[in-house]
C-alpha positions as CSV (number, residue, x, y, z in Angstrom):
1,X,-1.8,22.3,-9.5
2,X,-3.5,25.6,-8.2
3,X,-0.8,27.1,-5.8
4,X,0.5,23.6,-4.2
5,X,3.7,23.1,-6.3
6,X,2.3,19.9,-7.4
7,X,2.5,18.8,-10.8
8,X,3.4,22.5,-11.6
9,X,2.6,24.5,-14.8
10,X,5.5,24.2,-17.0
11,X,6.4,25.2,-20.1
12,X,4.8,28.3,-22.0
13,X,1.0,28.4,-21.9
14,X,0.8,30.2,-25.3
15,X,2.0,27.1,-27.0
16,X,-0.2,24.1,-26.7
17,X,1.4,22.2,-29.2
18,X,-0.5,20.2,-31.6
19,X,-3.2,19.4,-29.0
20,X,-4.6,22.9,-29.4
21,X,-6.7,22.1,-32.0
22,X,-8.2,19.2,-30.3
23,X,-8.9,20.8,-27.0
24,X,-10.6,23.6,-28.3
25,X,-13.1,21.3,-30.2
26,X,-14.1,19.4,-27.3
27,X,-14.3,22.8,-25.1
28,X,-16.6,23.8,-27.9
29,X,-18.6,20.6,-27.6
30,X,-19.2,20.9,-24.0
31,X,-20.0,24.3,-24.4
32,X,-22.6,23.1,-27.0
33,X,-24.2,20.5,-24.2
34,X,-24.4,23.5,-21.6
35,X,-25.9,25.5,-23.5
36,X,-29.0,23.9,-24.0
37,X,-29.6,22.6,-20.6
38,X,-30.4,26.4,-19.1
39,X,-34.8,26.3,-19.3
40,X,-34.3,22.6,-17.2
41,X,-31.9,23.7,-15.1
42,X,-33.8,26.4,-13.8
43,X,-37.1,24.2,-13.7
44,X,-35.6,21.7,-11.7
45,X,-33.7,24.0,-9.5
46,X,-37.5,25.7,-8.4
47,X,-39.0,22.5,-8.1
48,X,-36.7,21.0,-5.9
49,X,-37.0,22.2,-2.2
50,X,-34.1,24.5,-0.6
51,X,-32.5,27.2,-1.3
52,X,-29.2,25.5,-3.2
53,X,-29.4,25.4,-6.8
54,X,-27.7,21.6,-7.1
55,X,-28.3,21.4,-10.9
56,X,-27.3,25.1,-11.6
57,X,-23.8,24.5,-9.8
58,X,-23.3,21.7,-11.5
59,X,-24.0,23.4,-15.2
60,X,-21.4,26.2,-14.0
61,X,-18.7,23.4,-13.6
62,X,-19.3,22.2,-17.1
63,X,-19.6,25.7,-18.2
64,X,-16.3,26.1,-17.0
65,X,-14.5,22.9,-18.0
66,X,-15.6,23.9,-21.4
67,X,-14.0,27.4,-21.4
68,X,-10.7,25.9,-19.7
69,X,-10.3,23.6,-22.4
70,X,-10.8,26.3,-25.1
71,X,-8.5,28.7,-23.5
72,X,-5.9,25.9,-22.7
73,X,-6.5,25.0,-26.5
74,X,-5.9,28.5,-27.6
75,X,-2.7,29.3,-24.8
76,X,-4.5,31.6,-22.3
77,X,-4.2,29.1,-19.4
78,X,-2.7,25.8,-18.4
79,X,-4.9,23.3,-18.2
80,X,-4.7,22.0,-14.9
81,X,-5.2,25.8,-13.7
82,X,-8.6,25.4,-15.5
83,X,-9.8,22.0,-14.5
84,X,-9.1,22.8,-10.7
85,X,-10.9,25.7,-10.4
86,X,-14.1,24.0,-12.4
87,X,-14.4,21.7,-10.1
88,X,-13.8,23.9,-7.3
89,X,-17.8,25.6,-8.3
90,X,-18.7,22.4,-6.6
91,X,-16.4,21.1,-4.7
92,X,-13.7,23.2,-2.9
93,X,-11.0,20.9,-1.2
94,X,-7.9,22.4,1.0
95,X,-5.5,20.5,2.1
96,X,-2.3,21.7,4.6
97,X,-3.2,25.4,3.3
98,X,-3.4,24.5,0.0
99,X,-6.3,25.2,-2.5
100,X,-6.0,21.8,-4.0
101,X,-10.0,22.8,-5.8
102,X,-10.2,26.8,-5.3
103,X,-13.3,27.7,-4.1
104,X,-15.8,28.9,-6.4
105,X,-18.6,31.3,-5.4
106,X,-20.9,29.1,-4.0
107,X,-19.4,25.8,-3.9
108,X,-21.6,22.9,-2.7
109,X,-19.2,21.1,-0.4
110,X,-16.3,22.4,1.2
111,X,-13.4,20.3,2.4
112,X,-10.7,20.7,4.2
113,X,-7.9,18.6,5.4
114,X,-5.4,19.6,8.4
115,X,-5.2,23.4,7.7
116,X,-5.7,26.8,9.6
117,X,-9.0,27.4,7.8
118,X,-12.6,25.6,6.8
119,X,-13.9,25.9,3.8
120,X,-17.3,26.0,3.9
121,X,-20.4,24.3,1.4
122,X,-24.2,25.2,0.9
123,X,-24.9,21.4,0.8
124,X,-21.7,20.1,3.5
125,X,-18.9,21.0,5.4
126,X,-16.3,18.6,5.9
127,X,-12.9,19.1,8.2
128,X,-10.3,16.9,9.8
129,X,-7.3,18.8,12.3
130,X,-9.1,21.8,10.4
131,X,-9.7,25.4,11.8
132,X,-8.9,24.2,15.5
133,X,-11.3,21.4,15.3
134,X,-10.2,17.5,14.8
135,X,-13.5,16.5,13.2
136,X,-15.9,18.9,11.4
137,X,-19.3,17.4,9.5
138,X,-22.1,19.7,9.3
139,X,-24.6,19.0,6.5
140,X,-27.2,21.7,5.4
141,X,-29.8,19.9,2.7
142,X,-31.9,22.6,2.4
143,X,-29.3,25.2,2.5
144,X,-27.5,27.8,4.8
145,X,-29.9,29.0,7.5
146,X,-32.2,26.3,6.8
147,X,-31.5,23.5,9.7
148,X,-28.2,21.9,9.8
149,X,-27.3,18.4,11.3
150,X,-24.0,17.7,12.7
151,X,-21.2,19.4,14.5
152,X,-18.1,19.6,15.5
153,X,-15.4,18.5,17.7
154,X,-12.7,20.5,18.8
155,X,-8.6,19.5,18.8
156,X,-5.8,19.0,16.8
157,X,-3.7,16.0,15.8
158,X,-0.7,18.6,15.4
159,X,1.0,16.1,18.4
160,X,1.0,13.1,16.2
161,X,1.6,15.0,13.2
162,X,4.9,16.5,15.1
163,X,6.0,12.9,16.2
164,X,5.5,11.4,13.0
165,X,7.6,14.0,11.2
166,X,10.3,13.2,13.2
167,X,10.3,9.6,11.9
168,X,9.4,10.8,8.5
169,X,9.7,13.8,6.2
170,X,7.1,13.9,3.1
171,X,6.7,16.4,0.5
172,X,4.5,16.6,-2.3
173,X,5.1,19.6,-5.1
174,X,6.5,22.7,-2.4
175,X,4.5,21.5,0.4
176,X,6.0,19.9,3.4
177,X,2.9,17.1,4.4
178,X,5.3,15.9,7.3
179,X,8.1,17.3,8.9
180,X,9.9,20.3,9.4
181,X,12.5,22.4,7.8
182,X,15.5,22.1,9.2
183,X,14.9,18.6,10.8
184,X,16.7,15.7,9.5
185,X,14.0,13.0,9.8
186,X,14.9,9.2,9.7
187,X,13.2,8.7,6.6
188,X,12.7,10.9,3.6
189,X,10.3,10.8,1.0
190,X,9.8,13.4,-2.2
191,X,7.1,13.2,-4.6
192,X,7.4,15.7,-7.9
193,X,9.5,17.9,-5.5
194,X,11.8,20.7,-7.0
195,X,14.3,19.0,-4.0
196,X,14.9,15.5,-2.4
197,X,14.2,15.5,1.5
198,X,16.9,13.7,3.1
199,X,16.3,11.0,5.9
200,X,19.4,9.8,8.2
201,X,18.8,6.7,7.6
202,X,16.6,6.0,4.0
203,X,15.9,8.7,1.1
204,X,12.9,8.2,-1.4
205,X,12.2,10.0,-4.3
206,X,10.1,10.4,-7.1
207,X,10.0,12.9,-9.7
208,X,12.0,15.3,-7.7
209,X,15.0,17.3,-7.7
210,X,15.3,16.5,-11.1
211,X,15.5,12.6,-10.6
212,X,12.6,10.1,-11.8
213,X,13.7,7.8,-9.1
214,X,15.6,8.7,-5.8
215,X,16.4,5.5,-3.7
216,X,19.4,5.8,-1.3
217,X,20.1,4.5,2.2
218,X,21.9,6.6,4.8
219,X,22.5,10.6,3.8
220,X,22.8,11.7,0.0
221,X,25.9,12.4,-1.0
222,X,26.3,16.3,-1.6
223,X,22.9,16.6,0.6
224,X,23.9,17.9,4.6
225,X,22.0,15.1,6.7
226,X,24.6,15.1,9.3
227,X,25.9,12.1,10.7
228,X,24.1,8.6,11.2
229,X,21.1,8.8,13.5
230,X,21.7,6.0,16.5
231,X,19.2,3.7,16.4
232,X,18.1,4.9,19.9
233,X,16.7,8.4,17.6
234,X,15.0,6.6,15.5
235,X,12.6,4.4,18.5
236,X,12.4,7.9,20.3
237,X,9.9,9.3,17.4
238,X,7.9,6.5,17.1
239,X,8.1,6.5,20.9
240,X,6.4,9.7,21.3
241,X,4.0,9.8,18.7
242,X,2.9,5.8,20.2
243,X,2.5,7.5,23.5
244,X,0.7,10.3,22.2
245,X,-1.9,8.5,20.9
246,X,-2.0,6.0,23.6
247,X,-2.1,9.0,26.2
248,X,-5.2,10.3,24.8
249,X,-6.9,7.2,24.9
250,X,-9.7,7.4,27.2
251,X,-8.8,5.7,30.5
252,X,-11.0,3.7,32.8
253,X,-11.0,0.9,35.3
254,X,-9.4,-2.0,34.2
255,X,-10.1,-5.1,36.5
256,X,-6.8,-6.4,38.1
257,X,-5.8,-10.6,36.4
258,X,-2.9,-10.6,39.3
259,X,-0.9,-12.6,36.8
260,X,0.4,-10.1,34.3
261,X,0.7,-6.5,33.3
262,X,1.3,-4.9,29.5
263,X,1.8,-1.7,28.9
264,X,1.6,0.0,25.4
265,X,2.6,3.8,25.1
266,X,1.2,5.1,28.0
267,X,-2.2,2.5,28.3
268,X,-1.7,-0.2,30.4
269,X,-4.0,-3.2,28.7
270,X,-3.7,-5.2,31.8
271,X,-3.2,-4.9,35.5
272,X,-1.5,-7.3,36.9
273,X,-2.1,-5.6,40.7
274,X,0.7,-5.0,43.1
275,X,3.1,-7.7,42.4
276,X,2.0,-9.3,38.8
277,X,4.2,-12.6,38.2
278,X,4.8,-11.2,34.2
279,X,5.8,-7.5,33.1
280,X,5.4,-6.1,29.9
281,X,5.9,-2.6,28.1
282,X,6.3,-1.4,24.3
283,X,7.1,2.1,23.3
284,X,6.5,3.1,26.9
285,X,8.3,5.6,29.5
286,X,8.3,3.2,32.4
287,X,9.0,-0.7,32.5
288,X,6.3,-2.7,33.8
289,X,8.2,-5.3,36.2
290,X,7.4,-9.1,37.2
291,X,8.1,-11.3,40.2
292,X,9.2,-14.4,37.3
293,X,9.6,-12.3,34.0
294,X,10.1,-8.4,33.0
295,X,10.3,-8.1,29.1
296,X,10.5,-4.3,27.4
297,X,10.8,-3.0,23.7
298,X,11.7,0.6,23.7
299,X,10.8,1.6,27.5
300,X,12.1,3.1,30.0
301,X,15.3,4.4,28.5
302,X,16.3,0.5,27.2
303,X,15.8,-0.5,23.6
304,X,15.5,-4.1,24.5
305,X,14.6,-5.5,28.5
306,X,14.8,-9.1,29.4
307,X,14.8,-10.0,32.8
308,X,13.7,-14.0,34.4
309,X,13.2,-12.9,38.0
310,X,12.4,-15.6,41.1
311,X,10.8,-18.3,38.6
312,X,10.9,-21.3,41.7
313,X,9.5,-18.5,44.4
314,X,6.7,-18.0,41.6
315,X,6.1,-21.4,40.8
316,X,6.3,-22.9,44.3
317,X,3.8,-20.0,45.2
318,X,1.6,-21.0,42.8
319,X,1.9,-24.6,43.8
320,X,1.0,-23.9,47.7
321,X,-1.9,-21.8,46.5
322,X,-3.1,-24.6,44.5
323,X,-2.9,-27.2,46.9
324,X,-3.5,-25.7,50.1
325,X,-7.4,-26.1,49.8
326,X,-6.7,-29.8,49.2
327,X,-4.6,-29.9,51.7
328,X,-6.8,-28.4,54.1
329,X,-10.1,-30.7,53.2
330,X,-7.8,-33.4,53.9
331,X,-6.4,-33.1,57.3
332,X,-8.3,-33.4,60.4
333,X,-9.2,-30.1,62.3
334,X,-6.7,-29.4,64.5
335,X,-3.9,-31.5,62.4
336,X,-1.3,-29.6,60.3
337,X,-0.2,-31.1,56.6
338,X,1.4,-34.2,56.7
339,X,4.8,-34.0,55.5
340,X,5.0,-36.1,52.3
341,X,8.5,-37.6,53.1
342,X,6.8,-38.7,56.8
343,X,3.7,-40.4,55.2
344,X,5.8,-42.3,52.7
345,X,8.2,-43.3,55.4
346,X,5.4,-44.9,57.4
347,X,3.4,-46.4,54.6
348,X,6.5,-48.1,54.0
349,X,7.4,-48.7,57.2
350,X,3.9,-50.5,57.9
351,X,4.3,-52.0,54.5
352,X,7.2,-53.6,56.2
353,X,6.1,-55.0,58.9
354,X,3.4,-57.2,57.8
């Protein structure tokens, strides 16, 4: 498909094989459609306001799917060659550097999807992690140079792509979508790949390397993963990429419960103040502690933290806070809290002595 590697041209285009014939015939009858339309398409294209002939582009793409499936028919081209670049008069779409739908001169939107460049449309421009900005929409309904309405918004999600390859290698065709040569990832997924990317700890595949289905856990045999991955490398990916994300989250005040305090990445989701009686962190680079329970998944160094701290200090606190108001109401100024074994003494000692 174009120059991605995916679903490649195979075979020789110069023989079609019995579906020559056919596709010639129905080239030739979209050819025949096209070719009356050319009076209305230029009516409508003057009528309507702007400078962006809509309903000419859109006659060049079936101009063009026509003449691929007459040359495909009669083995000048393969076929998906010529059905990507029809589309691409309208619609250009690039994904990781790849020309998924080649650009045609003038197409009306242009998309493109965590690559170095942005391809550009009269009608829309559409990016994401695309020519250094995260998100790109600009729309231009009356053309280039005629008022646009949107903008961007510089970044890159290169951080999170970078963590997730480490948990997960992907390729689709030739292109790499996650990961990086020469990193073993923890899990490895092919789709219609000339070769199987190997995970440490699970391999998929499909329709690569020669295999219609790859399924293997642990390293392939013949393939040089290296040796198991401790389960300690596979929580430090999805460490990073969860603080990552977290990290850039944006941070404000977050009123203080003083009962608890979770932490998730690098957000803390509740503030449990100074001395909170519960601690919580997931995926996080410090441990959140408590005075009566400390509990961690993947922080701090620890795959797993469990800690019961001073439960009767905390409970008994809790108690004397409770109480202490009723206490006080109560008691007489003046008159500290009567010792509970001291009033039952006397109650029963009065009790007594009637």
């Amino acid at each position: 498909m174009a120059d991605t590697g995916l679903l490649p041209n195979v075979g020789s285009p110069s023989n079609p094989g019995p579906l020559g014939p056919v596709l010639v015939q129905a080239g030739n009858a979209v050819l025949g459609v096209e070719s009356q339309t050319p009076t209305l398409v230029q009516a409508v294209d003057n009528a309507v306001p702007g400078s962006v002939p809509i309903l000419g582009t859109v006659a060049q793409v079936l101009e063009s799917t026509g003449q691929a499936l007459v040359d495909t028919g009669n083995g000048q081209q393969y076929l998906v060659d010529g059905l990507t670049a029809a589309v691409g008069q309208a619609v250009s779409l690039n994904v990781l550097g790849k020309d998924i739908l080649p650009a045609g001169a003038n197409p009306l939107v242009g998309v493109s999807l965590a690559s170095a460049t942005q391809n550009a449309g009269t009608l829309a421009t559409v990016g994401v992690d695309a020519a250094g900005n995260l998100v790109n929409a600009v729309v231009t309904p009356l053309g280039a140079g005629n008022g646009a309405v949107g903008g961007a918004l510089p970044g890159t999600l290169a951080p999170v792509t970078n963590g997730l390859g480490q948990v997960a290698g992907v390729s689709a065709g030739t292109t790499q979508v996650l990961g990086t040569a020469g990193v073993t990832p923890a899990v490895g997924v092919s789709v219609l790949s000339p070769t199987q990317t190997v995970g440490s700890v699970a391999s998929v595949g499909v329709g690569t390397g020669g295999n219609v289905v790859t399924a293997a856990v642990g390293p392939i045999a013949g393939a040089s993963a290296g040796a198991a991955v401790p389960a300690g490398a596979i929580v430090a990916p999805v460490q990073q990429v969860v603080q990552t994300v977290t990290g850039a989250l944006p941070s404000g005040a977050i009123p203080t419960n003083g009962l608890a305090t979770v932490q998730v990445g690098n957000a803390t989701l509740l503030d449990g103040g100074a001395n909170p009686a519960i601690g919580a962190s997931v995926l996080s680079p410090t441990q959140a502690t408590g005075s009566a329970l400390t509990a961690g998944v993947a922080s701090a160094g620890n795959l797993v933290t469990g800690t019961v701290g001073n439960v009767l200090g905390a409970v008994q606190g809790t108690v004397t806070a409770v109480a202490a108001p009723v206490t006080n109401a109560a008691s007489p100024a003046g008159v500290g809290a009567v010792p509970v074994q001291g009033l039952v003494q006397g109650l029963l000692g009065r009790r007594g002595g009637r």
